[in-house]
PDB file of N, CA, C and O in Angstrom:
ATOM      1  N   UNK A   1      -0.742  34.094  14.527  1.00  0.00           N
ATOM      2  CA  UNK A   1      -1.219  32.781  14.922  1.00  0.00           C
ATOM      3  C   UNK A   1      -1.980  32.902  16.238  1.00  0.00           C
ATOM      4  O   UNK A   1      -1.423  33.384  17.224  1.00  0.00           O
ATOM      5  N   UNK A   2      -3.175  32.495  16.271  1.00  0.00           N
ATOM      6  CA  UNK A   2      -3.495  32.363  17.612  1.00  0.00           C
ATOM      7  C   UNK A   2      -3.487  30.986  18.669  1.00  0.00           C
ATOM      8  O   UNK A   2      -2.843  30.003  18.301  1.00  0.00           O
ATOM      9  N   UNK A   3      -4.060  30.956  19.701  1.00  0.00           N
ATOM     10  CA  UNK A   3      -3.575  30.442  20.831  1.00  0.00           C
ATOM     11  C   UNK A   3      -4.438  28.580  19.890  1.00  0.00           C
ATOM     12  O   UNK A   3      -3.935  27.458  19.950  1.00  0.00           O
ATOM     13  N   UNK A   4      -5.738  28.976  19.180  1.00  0.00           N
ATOM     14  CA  UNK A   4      -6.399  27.893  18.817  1.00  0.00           C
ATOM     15  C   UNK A   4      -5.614  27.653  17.014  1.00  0.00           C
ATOM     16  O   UNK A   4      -6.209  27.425  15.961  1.00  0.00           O
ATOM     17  N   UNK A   5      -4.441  27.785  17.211  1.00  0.00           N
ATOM     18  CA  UNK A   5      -4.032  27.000  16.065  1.00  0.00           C
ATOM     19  C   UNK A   5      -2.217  26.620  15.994  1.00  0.00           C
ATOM     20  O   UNK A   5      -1.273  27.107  16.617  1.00  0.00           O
ATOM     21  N   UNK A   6      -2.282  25.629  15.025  1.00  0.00           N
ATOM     22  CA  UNK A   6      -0.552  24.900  15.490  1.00  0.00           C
ATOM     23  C   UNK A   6       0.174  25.150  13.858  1.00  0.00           C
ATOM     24  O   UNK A   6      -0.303  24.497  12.930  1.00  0.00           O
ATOM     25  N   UNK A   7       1.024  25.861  13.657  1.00  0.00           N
ATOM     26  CA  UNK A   7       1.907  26.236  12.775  1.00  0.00           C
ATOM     27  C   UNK A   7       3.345  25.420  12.598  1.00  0.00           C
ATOM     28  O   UNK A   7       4.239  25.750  13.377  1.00  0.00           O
ATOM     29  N   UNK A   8       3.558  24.638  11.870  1.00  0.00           N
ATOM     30  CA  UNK A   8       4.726  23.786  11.513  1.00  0.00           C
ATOM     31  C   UNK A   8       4.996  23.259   9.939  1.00  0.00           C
ATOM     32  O   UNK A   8       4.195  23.172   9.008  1.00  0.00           O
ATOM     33  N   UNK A   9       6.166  22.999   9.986  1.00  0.00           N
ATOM     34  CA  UNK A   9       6.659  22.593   8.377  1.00  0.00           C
ATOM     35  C   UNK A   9       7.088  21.002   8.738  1.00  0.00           C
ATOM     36  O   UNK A   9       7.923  20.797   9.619  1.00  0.00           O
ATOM     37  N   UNK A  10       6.629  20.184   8.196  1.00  0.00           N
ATOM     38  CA  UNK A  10       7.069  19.238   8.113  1.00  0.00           C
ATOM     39  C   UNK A  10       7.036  18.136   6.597  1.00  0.00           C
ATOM     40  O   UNK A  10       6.698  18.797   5.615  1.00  0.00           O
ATOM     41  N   UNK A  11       7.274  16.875   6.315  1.00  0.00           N
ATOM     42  CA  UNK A  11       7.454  16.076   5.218  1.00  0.00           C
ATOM     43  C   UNK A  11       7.123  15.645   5.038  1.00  0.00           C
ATOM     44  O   UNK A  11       7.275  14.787   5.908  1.00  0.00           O
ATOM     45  N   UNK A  12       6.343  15.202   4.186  1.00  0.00           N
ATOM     46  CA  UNK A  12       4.837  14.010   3.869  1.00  0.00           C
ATOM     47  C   UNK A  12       5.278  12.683   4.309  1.00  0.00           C
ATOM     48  O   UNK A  12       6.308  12.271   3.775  1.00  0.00           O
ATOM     49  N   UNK A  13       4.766  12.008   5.084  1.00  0.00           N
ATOM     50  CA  UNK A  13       5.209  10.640   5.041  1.00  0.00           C
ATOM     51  C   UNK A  13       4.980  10.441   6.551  1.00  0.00           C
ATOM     52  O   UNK A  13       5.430  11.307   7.301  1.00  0.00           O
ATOM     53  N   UNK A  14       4.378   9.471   7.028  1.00  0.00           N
ATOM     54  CA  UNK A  14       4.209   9.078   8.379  1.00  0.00           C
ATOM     55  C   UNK A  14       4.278   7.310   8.247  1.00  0.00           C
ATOM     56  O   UNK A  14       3.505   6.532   7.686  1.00  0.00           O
ATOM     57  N   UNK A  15       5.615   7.057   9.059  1.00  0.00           N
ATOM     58  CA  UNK A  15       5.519   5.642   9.138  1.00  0.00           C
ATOM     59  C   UNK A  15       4.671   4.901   9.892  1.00  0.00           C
ATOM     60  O   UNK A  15       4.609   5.202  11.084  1.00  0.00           O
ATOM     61  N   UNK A  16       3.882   3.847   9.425  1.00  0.00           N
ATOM     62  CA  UNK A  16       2.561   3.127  10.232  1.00  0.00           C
ATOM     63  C   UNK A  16       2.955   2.163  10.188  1.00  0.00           C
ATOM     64  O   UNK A  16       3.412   1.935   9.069  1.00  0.00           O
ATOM     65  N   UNK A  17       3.078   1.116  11.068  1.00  0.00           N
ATOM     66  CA  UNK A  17       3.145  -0.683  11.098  1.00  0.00           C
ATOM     67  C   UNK A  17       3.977  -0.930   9.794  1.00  0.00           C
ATOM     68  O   UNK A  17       3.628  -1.625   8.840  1.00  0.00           O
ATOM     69  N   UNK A  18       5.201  -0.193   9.941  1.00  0.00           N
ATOM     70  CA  UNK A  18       5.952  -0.675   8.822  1.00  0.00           C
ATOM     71  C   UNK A  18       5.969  -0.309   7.039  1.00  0.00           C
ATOM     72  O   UNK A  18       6.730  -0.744   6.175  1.00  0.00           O
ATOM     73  N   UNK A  19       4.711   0.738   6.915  1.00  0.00           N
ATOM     74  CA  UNK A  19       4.759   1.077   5.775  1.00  0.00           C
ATOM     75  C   UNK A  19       4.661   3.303   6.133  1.00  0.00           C
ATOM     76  O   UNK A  19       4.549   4.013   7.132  1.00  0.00           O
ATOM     77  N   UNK A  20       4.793   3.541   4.591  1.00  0.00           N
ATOM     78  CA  UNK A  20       4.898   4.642   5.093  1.00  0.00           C
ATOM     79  C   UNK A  20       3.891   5.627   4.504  1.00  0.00           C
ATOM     80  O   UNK A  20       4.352   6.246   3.545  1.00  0.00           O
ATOM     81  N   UNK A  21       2.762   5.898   4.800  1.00  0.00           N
ATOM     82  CA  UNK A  21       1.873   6.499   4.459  1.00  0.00           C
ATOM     83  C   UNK A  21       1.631   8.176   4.263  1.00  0.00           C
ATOM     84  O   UNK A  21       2.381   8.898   4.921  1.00  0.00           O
ATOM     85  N   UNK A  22       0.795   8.710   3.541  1.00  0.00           N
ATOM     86  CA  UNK A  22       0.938   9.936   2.711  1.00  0.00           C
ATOM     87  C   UNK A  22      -0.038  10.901   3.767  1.00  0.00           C
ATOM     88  O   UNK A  22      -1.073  11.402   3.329  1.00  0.00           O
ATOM     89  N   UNK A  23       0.281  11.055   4.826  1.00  0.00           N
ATOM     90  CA  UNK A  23       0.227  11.685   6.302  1.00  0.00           C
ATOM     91  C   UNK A  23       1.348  12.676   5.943  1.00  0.00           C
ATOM     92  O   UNK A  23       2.351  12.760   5.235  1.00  0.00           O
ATOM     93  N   UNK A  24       0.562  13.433   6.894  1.00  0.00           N
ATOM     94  CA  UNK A  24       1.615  15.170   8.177  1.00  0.00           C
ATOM     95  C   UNK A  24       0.859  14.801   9.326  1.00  0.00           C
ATOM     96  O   UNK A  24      -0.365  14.694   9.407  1.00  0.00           O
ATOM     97  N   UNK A  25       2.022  14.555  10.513  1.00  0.00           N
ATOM     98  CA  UNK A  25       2.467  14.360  11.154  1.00  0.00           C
ATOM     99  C   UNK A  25       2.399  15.852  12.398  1.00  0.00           C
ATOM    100  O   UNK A  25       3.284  16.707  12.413  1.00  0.00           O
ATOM    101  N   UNK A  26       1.058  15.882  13.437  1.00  0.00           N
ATOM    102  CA  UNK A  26       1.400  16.580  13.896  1.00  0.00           C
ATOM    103  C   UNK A  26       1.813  16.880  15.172  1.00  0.00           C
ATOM    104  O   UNK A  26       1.047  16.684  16.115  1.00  0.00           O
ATOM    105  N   UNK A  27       3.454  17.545  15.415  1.00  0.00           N
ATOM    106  CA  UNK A  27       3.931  17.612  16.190  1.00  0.00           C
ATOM    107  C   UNK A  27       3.311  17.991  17.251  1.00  0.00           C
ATOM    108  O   UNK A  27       2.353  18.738  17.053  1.00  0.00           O
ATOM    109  N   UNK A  28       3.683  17.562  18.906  1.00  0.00           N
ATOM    110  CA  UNK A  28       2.809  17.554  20.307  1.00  0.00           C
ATOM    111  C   UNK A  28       1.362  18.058  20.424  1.00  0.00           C
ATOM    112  O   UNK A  28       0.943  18.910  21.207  1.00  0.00           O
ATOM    113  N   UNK A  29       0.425  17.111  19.147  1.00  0.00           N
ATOM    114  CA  UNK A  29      -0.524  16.809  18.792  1.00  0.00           C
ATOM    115  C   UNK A  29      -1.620  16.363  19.894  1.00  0.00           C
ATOM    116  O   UNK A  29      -2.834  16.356  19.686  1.00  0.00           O
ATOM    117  N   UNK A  30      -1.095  16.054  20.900  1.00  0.00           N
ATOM    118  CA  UNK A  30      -1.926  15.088  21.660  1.00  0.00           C
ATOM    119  C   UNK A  30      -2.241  16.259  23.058  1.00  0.00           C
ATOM    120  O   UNK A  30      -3.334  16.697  23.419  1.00  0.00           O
ATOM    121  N   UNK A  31      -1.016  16.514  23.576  1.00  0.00           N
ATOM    122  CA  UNK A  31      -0.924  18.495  24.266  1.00  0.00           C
ATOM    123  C   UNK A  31      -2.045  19.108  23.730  1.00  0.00           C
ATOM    124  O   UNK A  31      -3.088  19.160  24.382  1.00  0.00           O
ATOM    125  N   UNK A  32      -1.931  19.681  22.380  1.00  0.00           N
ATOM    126  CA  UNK A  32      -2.555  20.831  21.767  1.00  0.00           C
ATOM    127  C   UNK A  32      -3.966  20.460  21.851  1.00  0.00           C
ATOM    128  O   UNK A  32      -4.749  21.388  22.050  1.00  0.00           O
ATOM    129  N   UNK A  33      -4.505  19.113  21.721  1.00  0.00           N
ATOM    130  CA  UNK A  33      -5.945  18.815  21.050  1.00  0.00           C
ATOM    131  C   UNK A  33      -6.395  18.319  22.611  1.00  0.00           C
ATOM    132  O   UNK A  33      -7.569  18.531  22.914  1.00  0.00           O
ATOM    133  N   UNK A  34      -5.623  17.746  23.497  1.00  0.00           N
ATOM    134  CA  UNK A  34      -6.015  17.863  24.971  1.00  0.00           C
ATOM    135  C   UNK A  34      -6.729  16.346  24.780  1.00  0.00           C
ATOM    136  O   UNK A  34      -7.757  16.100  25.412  1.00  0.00           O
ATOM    137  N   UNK A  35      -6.302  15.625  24.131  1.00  0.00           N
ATOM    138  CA  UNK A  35      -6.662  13.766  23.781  1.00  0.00           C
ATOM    139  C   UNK A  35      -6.076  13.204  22.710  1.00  0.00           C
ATOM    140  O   UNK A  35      -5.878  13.743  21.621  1.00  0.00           O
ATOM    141  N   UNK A  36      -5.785  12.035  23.065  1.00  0.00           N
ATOM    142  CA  UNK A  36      -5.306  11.270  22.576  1.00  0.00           C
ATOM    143  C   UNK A  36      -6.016  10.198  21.210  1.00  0.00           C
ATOM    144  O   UNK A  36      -5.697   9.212  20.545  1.00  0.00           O
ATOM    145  N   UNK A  37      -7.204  11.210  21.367  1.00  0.00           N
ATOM    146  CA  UNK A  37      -8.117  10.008  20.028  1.00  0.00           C
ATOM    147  C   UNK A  37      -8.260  10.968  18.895  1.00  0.00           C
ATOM    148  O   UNK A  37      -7.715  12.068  18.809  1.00  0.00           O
ATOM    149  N   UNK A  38      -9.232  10.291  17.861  1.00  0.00           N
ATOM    150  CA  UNK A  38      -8.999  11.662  16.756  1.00  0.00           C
ATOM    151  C   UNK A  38      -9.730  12.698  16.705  1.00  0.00           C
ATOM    152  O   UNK A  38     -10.505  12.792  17.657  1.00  0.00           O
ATOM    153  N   UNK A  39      -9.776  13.545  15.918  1.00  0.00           N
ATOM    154  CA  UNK A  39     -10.694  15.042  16.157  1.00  0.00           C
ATOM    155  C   UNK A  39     -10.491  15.479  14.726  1.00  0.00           C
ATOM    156  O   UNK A  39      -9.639  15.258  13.865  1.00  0.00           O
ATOM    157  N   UNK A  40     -11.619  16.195  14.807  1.00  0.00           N
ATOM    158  CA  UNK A  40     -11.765  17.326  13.535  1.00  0.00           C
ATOM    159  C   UNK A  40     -10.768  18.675  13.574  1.00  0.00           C
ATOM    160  O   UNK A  40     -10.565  19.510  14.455  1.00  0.00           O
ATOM    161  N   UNK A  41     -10.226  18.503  12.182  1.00  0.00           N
ATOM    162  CA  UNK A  41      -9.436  20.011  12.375  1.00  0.00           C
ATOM    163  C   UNK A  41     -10.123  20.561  11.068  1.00  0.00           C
ATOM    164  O   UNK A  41     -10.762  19.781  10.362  1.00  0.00           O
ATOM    165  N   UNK A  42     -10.021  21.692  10.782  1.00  0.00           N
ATOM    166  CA  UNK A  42      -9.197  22.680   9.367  1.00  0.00           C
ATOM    167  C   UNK A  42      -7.798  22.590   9.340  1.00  0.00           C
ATOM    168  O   UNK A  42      -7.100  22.798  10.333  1.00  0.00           O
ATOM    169  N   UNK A  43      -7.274  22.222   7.994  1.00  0.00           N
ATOM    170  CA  UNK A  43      -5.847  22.156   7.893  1.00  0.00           C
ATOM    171  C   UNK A  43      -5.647  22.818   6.643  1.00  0.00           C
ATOM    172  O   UNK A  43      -6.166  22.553   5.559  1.00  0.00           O
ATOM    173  N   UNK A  44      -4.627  23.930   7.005  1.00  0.00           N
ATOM    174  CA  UNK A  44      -3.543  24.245   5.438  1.00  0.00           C
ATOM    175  C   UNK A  44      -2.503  24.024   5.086  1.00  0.00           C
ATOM    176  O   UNK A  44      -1.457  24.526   5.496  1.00  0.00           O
ATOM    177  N   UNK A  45      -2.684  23.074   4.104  1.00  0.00           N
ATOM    178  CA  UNK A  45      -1.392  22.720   3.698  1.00  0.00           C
ATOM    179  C   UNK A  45      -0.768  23.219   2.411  1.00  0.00           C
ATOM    180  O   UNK A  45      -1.176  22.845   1.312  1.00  0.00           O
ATOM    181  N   UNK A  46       0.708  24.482   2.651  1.00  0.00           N
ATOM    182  CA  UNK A  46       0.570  25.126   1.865  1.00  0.00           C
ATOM    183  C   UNK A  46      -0.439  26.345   1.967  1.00  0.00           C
ATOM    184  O   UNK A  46      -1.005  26.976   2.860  1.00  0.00           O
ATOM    185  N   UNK A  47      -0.343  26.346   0.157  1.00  0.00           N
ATOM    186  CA  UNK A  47      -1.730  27.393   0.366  1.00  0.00           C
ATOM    187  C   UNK A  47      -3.205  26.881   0.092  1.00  0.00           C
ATOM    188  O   UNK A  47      -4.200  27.552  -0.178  1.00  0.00           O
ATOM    189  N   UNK A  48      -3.049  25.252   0.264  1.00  0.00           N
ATOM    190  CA  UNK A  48      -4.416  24.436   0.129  1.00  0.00           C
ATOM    191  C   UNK A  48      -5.306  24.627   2.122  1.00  0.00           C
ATOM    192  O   UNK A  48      -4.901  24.554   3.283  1.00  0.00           O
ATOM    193  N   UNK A  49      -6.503  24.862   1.481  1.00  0.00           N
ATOM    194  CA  UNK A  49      -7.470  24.485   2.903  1.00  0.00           C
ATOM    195  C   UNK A  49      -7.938  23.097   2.765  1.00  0.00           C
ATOM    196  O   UNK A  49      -8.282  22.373   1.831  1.00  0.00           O
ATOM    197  N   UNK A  50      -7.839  23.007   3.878  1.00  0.00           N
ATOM    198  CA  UNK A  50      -8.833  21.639   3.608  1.00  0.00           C
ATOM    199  C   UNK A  50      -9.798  21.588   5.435  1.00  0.00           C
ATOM    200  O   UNK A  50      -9.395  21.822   6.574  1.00  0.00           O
ATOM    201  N   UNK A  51     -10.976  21.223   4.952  1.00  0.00           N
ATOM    202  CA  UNK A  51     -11.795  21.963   6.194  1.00  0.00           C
ATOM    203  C   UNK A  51     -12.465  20.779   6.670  1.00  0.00           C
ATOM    204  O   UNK A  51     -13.259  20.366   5.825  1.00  0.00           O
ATOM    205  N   UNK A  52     -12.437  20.240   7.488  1.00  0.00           N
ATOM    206  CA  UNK A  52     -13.431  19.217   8.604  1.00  0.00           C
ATOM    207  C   UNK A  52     -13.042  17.613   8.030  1.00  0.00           C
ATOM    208  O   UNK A  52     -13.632  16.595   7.670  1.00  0.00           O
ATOM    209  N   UNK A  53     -11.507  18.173   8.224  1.00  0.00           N
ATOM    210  CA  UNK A  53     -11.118  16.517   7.914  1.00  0.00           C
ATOM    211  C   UNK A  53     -10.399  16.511   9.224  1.00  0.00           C
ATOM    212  O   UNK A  53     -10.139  17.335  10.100  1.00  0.00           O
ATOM    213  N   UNK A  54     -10.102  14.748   8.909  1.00  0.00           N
ATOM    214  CA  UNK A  54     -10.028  14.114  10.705  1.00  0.00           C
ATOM    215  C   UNK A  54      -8.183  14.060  11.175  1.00  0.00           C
ATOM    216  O   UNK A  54      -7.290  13.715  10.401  1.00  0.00           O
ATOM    217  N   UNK A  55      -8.081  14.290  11.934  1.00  0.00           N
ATOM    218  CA  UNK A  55      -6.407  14.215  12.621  1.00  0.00           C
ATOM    219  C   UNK A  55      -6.668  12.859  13.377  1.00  0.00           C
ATOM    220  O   UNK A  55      -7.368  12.844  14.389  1.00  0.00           O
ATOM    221  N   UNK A  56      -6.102  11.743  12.873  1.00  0.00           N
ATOM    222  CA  UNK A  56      -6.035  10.532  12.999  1.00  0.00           C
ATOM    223  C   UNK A  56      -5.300  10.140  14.204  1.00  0.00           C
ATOM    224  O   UNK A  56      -4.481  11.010  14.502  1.00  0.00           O
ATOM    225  N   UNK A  57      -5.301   8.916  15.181  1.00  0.00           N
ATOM    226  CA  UNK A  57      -4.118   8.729  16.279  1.00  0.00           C
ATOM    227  C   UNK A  57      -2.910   8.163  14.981  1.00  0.00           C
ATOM    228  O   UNK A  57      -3.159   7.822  13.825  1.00  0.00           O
ATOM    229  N   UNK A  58      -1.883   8.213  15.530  1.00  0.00           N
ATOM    230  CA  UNK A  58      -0.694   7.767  14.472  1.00  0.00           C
ATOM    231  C   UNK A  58      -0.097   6.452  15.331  1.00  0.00           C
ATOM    232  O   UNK A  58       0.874   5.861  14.859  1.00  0.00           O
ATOM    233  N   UNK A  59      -0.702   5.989  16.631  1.00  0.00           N
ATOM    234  CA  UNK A  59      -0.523   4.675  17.297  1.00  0.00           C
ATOM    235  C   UNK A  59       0.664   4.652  18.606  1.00  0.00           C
ATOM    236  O   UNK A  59       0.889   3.907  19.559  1.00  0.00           O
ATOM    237  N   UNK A  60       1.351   6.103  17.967  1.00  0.00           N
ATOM    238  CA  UNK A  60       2.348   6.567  19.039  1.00  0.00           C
ATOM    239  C   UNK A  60       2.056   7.246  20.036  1.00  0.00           C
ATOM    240  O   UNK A  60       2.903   7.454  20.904  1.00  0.00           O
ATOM    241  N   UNK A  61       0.534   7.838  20.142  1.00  0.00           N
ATOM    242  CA  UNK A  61       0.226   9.273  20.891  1.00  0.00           C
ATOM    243  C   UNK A  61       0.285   9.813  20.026  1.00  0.00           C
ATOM    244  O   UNK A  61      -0.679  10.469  20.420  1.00  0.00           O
ATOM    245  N   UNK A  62       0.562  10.370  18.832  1.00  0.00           N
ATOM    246  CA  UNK A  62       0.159  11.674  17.900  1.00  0.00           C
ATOM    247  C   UNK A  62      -0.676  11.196  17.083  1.00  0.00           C
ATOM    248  O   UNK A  62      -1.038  10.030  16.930  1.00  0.00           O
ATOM    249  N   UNK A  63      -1.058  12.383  16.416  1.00  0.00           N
ATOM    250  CA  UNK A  63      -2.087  12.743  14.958  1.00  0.00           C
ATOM    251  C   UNK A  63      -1.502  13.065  14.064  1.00  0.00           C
ATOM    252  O   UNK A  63      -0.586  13.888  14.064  1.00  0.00           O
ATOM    253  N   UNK A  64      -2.079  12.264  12.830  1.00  0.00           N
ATOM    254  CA  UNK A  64      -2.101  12.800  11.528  1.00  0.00           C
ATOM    255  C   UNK A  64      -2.921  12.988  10.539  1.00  0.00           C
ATOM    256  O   UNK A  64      -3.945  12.330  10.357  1.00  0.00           O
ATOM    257  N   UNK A  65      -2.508  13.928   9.818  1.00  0.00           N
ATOM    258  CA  UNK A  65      -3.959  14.094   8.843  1.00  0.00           C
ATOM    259  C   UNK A  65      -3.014  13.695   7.186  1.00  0.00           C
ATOM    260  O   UNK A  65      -1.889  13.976   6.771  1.00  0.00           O
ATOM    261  N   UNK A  66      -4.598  12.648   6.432  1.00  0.00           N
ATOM    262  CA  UNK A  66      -4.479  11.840   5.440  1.00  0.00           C
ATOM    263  C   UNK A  66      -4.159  13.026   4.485  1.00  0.00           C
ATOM    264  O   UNK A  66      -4.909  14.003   4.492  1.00  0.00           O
ATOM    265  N   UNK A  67      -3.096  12.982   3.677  1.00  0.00           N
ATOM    266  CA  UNK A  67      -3.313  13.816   1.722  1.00  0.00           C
ATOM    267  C   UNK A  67      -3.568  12.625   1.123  1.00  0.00           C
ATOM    268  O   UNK A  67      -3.115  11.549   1.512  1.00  0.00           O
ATOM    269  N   UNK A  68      -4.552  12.849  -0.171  1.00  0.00           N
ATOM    270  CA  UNK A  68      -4.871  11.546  -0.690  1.00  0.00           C
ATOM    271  C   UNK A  68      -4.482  11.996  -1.615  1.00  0.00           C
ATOM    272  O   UNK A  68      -4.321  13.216  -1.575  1.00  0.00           O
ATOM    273  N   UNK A  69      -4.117  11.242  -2.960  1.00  0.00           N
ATOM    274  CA  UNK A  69      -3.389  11.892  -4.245  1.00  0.00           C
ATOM    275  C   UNK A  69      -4.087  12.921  -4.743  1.00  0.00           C
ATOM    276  O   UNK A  69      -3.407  13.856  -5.167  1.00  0.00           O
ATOM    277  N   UNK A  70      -5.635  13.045  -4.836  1.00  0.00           N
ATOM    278  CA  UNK A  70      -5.913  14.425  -4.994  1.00  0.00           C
ATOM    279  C   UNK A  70      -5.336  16.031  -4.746  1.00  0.00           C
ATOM    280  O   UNK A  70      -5.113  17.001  -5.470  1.00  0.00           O
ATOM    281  N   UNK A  71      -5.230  15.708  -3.241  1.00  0.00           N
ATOM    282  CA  UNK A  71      -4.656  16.732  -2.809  1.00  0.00           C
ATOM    283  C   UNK A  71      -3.508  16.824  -3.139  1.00  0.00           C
ATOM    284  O   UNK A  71      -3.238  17.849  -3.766  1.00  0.00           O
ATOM    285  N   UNK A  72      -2.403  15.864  -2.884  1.00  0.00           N
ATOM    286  CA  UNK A  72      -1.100  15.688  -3.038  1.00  0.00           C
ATOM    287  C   UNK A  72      -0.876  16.234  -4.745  1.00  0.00           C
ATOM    288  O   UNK A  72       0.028  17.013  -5.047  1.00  0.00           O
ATOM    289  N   UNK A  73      -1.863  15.672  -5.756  1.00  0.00           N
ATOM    290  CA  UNK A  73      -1.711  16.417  -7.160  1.00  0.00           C
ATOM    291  C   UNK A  73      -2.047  17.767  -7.466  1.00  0.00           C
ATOM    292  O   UNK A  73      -1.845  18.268  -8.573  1.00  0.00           O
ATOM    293  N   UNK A  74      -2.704  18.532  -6.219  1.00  0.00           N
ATOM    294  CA  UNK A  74      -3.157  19.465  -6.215  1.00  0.00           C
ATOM    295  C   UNK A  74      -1.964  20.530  -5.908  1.00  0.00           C
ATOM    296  O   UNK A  74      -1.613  21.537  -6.522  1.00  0.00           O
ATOM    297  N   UNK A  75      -1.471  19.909  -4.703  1.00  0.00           N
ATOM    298  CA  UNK A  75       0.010  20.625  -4.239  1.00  0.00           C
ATOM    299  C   UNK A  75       1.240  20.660  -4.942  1.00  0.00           C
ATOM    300  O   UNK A  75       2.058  21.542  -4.681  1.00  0.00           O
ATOM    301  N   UNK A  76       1.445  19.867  -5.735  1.00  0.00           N
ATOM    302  CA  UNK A  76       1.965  19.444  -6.360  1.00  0.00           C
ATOM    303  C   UNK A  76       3.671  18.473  -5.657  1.00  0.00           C
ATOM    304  O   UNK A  76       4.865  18.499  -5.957  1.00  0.00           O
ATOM    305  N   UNK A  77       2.931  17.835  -4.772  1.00  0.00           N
ATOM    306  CA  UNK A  77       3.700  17.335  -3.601  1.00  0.00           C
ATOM    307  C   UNK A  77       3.492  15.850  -3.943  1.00  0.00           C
ATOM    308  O   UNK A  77       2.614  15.452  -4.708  1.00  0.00           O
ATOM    309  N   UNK A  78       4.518  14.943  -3.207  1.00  0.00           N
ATOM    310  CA  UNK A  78       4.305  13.541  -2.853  1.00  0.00           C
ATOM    311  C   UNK A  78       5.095  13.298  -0.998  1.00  0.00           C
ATOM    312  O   UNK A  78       5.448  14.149  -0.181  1.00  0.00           O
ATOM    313  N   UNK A  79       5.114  11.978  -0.940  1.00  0.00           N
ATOM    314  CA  UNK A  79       6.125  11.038  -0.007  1.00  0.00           C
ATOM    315  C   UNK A  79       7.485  12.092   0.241  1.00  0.00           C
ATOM    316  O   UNK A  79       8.044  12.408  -0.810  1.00  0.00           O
ATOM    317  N   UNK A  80       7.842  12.440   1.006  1.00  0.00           N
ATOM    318  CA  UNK A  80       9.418  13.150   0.817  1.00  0.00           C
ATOM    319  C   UNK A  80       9.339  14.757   0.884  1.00  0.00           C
ATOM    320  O   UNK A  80      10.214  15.485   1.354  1.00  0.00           O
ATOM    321  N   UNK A  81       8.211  15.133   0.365  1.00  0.00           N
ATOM    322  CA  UNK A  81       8.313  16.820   0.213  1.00  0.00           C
ATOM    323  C   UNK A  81       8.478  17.158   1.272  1.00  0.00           C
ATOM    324  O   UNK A  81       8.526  16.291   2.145  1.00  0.00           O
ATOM    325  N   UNK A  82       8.631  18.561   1.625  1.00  0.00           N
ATOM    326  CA  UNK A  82       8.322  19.220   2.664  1.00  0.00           C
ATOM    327  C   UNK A  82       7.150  20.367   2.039  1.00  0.00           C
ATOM    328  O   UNK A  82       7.032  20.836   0.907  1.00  0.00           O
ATOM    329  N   UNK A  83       6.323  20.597   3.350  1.00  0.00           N
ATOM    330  CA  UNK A  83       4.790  21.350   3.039  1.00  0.00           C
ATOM    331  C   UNK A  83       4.805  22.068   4.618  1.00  0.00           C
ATOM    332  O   UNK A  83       5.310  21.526   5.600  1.00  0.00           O
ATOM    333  N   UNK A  84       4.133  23.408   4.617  1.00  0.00           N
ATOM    334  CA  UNK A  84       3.915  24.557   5.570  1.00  0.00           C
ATOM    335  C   UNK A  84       2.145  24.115   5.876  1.00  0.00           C
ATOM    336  O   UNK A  84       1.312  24.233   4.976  1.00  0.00           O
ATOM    337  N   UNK A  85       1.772  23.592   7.312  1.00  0.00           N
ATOM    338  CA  UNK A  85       1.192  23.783   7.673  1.00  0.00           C
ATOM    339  C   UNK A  85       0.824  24.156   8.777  1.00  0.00           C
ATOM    340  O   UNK A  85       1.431  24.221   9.846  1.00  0.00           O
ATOM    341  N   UNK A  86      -0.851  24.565   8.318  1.00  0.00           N
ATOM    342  CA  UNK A  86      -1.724  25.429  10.089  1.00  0.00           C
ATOM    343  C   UNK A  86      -3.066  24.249   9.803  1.00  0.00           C
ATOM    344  O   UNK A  86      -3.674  23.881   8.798  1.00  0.00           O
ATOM    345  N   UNK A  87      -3.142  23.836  11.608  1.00  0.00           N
ATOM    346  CA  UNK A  87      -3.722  23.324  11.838  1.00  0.00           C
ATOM    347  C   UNK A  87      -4.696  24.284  12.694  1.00  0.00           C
ATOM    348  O   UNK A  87      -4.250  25.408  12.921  1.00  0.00           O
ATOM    349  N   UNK A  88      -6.344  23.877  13.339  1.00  0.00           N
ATOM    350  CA  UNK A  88      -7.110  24.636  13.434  1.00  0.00           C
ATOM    351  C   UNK A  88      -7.952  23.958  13.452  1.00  0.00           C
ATOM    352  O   UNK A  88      -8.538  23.545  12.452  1.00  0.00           O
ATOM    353  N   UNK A  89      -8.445  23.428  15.673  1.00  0.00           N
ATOM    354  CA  UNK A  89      -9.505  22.582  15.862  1.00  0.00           C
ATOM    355  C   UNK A  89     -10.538  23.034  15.326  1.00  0.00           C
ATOM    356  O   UNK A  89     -10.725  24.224  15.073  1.00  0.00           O
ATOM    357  N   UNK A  90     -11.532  21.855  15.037  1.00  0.00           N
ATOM    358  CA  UNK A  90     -12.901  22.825  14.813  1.00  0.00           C
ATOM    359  C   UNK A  90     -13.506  22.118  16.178  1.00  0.00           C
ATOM    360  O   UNK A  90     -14.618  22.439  16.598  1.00  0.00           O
TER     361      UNK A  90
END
């Protein structure tokens, strides 16, 4: 791993204003990316890439990045799983 990328396992699901959306959640997100607004990463989730999508504010101070059922059918993941990802500003 190098110094420009963030390695964690976490569970699909990021709670927003009360509902719970199909987000990963990334941990001291706001540290690593050096702001608090959103930014472009590369993300793998799993053994999926997914390249120049956006790490969102999550309203708390962190970021998250969207799976849309595509992906999520791709992974073969939903709401609840747990998934291995590397994140990787661009």
């Amino acid at each position: 791993m190098s110094e420009r990328e963030l390695t964690f396992t976490t569970t699909i699901g990021v709670e927003v204003k009360g509902e719970t959306w199909s987000c990963v959640e990334i941990p001291g997100s706001a540290e690593f990316f050096g702001t608090g607004k959103t930014v472009r990463v590369d993300a793998t989730i799993d053994d999926l890439r997914l390249e120049n999508v956006g790490a969102m504010v999550t309203g708390t101070g962190g970021h998250m990045v969207s799976l849309n059922a595509k992906v999520r059918k791709t992974l073969g993941k939903d709401v609840g799983d747990t998934v291995s990802v590397t994140i990787t500003p661009r």
